[in-house]
C-alpha positions in Angstrom: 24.1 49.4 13.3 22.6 46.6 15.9 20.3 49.5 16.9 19.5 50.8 13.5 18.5 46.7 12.3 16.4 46.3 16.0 14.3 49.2 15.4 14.1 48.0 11.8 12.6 44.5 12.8 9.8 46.6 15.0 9.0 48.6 12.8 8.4 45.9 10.5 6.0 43.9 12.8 3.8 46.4 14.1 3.5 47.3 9.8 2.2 43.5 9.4 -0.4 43.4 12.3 -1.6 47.1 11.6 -2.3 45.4 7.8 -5.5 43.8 7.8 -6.6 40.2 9.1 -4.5 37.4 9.6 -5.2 34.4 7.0 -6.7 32.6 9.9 -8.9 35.1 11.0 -10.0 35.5 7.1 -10.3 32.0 7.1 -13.1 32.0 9.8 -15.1 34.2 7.8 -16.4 32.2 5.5 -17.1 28.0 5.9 -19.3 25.4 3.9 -22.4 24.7 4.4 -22.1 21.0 5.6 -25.2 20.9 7.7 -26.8 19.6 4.7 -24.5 17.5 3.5 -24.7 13.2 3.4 -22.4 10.7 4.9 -22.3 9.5 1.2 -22.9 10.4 -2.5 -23.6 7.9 -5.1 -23.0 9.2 -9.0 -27.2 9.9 -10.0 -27.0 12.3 -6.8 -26.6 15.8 -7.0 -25.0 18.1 -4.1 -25.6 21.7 -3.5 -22.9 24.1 -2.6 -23.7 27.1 -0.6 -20.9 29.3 1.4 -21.4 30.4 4.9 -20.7 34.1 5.6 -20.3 34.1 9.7 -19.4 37.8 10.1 -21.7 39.6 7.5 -18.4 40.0 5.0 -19.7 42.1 1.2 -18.7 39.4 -1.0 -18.1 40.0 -4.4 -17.8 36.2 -5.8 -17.0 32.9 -5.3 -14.9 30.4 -7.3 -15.8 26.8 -6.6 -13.9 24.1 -7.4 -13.3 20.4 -6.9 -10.4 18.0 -6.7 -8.9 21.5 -8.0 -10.8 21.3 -11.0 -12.9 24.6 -11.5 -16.4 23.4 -11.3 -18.2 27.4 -11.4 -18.3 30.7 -10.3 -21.1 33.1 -8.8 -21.8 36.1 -7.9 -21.6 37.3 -4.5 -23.4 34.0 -2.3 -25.3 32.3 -5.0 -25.4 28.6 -4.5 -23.9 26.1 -7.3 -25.0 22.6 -7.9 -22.6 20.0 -8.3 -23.5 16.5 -10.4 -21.5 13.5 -9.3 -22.2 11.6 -12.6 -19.1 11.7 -14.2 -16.2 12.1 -11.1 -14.0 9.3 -10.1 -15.1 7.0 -7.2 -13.8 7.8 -3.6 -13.3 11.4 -1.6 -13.9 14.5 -3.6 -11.9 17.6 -2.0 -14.2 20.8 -1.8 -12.8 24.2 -2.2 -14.4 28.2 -2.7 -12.3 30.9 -3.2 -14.3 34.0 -1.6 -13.6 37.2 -2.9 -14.4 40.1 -0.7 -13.7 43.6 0.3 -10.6 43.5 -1.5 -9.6 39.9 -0.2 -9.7 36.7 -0.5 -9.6 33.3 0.8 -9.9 29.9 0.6 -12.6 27.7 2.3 -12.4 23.4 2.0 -14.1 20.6 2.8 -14.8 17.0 1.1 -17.3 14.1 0.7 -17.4 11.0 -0.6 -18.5 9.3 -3.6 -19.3 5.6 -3.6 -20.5 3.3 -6.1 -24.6 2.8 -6.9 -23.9 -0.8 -8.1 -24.9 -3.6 -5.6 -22.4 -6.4 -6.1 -23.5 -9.9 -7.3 -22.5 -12.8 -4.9 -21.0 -15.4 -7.4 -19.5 -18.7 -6.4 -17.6 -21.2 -8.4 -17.3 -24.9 -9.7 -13.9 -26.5 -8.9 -12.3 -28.0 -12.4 -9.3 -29.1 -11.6 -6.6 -28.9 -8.7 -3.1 -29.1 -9.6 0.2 -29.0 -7.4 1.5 -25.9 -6.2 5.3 -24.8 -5.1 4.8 -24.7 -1.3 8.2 -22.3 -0.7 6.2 -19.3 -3.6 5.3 -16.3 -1.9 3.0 -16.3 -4.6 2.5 -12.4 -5.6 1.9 -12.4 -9.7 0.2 -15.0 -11.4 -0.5 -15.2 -15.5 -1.1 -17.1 -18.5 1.4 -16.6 -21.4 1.6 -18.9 -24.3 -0.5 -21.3 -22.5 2.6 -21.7 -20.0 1.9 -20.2 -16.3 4.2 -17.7 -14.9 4.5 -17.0 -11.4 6.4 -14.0 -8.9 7.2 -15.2 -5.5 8.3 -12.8 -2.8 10.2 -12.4 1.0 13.6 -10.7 1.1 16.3 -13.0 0.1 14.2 -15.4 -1.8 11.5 -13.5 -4.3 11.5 -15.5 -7.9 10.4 -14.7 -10.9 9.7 -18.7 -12.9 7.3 -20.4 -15.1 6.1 -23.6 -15.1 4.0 -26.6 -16.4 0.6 -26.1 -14.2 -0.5 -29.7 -15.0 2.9 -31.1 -13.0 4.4 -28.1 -11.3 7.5 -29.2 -13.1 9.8 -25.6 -13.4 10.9 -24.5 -16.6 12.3 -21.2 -16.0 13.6 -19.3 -12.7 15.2 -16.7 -11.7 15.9 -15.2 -8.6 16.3 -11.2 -7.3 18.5 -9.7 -5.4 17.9 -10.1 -2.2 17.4 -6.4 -1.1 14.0 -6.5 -3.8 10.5 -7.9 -2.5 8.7 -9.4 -5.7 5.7 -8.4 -5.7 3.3 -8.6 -9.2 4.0 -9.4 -12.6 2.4 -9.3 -15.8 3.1 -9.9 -19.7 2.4 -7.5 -22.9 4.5 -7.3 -26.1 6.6 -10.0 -25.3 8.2 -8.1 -21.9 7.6 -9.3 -18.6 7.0 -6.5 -16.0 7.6 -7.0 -12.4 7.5 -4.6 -9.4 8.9 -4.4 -6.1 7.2 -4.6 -3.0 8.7 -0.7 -0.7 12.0 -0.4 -3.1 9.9 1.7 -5.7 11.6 0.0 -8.2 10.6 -2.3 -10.8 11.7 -4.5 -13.9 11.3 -5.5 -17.5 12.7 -8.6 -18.8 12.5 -9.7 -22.3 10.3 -12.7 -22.4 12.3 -14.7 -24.6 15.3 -14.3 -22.6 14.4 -13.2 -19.6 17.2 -10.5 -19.8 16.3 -7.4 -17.6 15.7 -5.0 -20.5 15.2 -2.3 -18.0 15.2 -1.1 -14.9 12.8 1.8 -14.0 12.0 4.0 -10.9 8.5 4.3 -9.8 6.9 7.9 -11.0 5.0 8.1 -7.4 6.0 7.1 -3.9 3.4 4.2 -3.6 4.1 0.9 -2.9 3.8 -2.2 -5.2 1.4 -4.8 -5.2 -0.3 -6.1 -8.0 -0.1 -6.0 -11.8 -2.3 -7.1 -14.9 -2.9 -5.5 -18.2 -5.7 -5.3 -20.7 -3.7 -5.6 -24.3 -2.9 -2.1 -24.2 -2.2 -0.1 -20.4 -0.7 -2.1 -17.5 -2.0 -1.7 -14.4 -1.2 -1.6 -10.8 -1.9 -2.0 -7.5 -0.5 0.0 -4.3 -2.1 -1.8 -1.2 -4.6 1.2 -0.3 -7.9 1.3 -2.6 -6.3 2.6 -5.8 -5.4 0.8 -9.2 -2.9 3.0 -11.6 -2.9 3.0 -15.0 0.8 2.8 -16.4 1.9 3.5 -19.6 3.9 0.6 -20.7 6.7 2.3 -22.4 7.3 4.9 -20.2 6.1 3.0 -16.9 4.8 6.3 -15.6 1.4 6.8 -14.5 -1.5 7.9 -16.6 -4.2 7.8 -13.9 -5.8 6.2 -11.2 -9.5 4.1 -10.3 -10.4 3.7 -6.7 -12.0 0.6 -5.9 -15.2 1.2 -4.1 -18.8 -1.1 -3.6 -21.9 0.4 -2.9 -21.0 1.4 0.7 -17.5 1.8 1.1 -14.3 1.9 -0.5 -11.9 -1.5 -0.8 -8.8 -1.1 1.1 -5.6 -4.1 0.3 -6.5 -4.4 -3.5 -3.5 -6.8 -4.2 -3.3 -9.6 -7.0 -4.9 -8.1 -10.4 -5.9 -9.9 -13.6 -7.7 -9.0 -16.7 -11.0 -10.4 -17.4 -13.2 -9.8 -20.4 -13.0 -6.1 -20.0 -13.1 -6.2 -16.3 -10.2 -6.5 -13.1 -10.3 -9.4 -10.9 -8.9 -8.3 -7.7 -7.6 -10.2 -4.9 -8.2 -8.4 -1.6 -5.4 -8.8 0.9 -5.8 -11.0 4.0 -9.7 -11.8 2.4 -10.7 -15.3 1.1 -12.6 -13.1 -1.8 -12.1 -11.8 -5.8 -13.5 -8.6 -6.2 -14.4 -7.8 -10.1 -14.0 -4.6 -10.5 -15.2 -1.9 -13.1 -11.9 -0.3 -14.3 -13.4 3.2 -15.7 -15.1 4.1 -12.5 -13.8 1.4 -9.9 -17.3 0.0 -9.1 -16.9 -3.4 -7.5 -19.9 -5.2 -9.6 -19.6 -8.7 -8.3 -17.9 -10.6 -5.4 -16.3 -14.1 -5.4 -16.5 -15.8 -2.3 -13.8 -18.5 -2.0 -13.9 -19.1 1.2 -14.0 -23.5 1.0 -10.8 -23.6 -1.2 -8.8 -23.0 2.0 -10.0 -25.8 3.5 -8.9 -28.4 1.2 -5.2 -27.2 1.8 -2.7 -29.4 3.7 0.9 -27.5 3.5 0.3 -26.2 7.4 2.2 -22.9 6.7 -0.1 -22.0 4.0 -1.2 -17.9 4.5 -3.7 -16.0 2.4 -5.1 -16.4 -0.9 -3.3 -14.4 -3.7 -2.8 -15.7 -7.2 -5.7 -15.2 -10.2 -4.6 -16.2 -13.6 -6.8 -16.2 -16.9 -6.5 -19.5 -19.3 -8.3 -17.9 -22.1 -8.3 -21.1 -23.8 -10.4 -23.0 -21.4 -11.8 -19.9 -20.3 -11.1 -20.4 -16.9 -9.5 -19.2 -13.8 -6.5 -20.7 -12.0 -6.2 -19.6 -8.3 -3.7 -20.3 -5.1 -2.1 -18.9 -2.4 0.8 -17.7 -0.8 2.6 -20.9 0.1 -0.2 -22.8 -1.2 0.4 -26.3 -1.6 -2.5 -26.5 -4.0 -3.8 -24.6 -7.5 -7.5 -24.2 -8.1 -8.9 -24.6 -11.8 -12.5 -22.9 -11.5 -15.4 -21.5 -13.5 -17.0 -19.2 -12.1 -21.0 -19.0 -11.6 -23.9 -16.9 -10.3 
């Protein structure tokens, strides 16, 4: 019986190898042709597609696709345009399926798509500067009912409390469990909404109350960061380049923007907040707001707040994280992570 199941297995092989081409041989048939392609693509450019056929192979048709999206088919090696007008910002993942001699396989390659918008350098006019609780990890900042909110983090003492901006004077706190790392925050429908920083886990508290009305499990494995919302989606950062779009009664994900300027893509997106149609971000470890499109991720302006750093005195102060809208005033409130100050600024060209 040992015998009998030993010859089998021989058998067996020899019937695999004698049965065409491996898929990596049939994978070095056919390749892109990248000699033509650009370091970068903008959205008005326009990139041709044409399949190298390195050992002569009949081909009967290729599929083309892109970020697995079907974007044609042709006939035997017939090229096929691609228009970048209306794809999302970032890399775009290439892919043929070649059809030939009763086979077929897949090719890949990718490029990427950055933004054609040159960002404005804007600058800013200090308003006011309040006081600004110096043990705050600050990680969420926002406006509700003209009273501030704020999310501090750190293991064993991330916050969630609102508070009089004009004295710093607490009105509200409470604090997590220390196994959570708050991280952003943001307010629609009367619930607050607060993520976790690498526990995938965040929570929603009944702004009245501040009862936890829920507590819900991230849909992907991504990391939490910032939060804002525009009267209608919540949104969130994950520390790479991207900002999700969460449905706020399900708190699963709807899609995804990635933040890119003219020349390259924006990496640490952290702090968020919701400006007259467009995100303000806060870049991590940079003394700079992006303002970023949210339909296509274009970052359209840059604010440069370098000088408010200096006028700091807390000597533990770290980097600048904290945007919140007063829609009242119409302008911006900003600070820091253990920032001993807040920043009441318009903003200017």
């Amino acid at each position: 019986m040992k015998n009998h199941n030993f010859l089998s297995i021989i058998l067996l092989y020899f019937f695999l190898v004698s049965c065409g081409h491996s898929e990596k041989d049939a994978a070095s048939y056919f390749s892109f042709n990248t000699s033509s392609f650009k370091e970068q693509y903008r959205p008005s450019d326009t990139l041709t597609l044409e399949i190298l056929n390195a050992q002569n192979k009949k081909i009967d048709s290729v599929i083309y696709y892109m970020n697995d999206v079907k974007i044609g088919s042709k006939k035997g090696l017939e090229k096929v345009s691609l228009d970048f007008s209306s794809k999302k910002l970032g890399y775009q993942n290439l892919k043929s399926l070649v059809y030939f001699e009763g086979e077929n396989v897949e090719t890949t390659a990718r490029v990427e798509l950055v933004s054609d918008v040159e960002p404005k350098l804007l600058t800013y006019k200090i308003i006011n500067t309040f006081p600004h609780d110096t043990t705050s990890y600050t990680e969420g900042l926002e406006f509700y009912r003209d009273t501030l909110y704020e999310s501090g983090g750190q293991y064993n003492r991330s916050k969630l409390y609102k508070s009089d901006y004009r004295t710093g004077k607490v009105y509200k706190n409470i604090n997590l469990d220390g196994k959570y790392f708050g991280e952003g925050i943001t307010i629609l429908n009367n619930k607050i909404f607060q993520l976790t920083w690498k526990e995938l886990t965040g929570f929603v508290y009944n702004s009245d109350t501040w009862k936890v009305e829920k507590t819900f499990t991230f849909d992907k494995k991504i990391e939490g960061w910032g939060m804002t919302n525009d009267g209608k989606n919540l949104y969130q950062s994950d520390g790479t380049e991207k900002i999700w779009r969460m449905n706020p009664e399900t708190q699963k994900m709807v899609d995804y923007i990635n933040v890119y300027t003219n020349n390259s893509k924006i990496k640490s997106v952290n702090e968020l907040e919701w400006i007259n149609g467009k995100i303000y971000c806060n870049i991590y470890q940079k003394d700079a707001i992006a303002i970023v499109n949210p339909l296509n991720g274009a970052v359209e302006a840059i604010l440069n707040m370098t000088d408010l750093r200096k006028q700091l005195k807390y000597p533990k102060s770290e980097v600048l994280n904290g945007i919140a809208y007063n829609a009242k005033t119409q302008t911006l409130f900003i600070t820091g992570k253990y920032w001993d100050k807040m920043f009441e600024i318009k903003v200017v060209e």
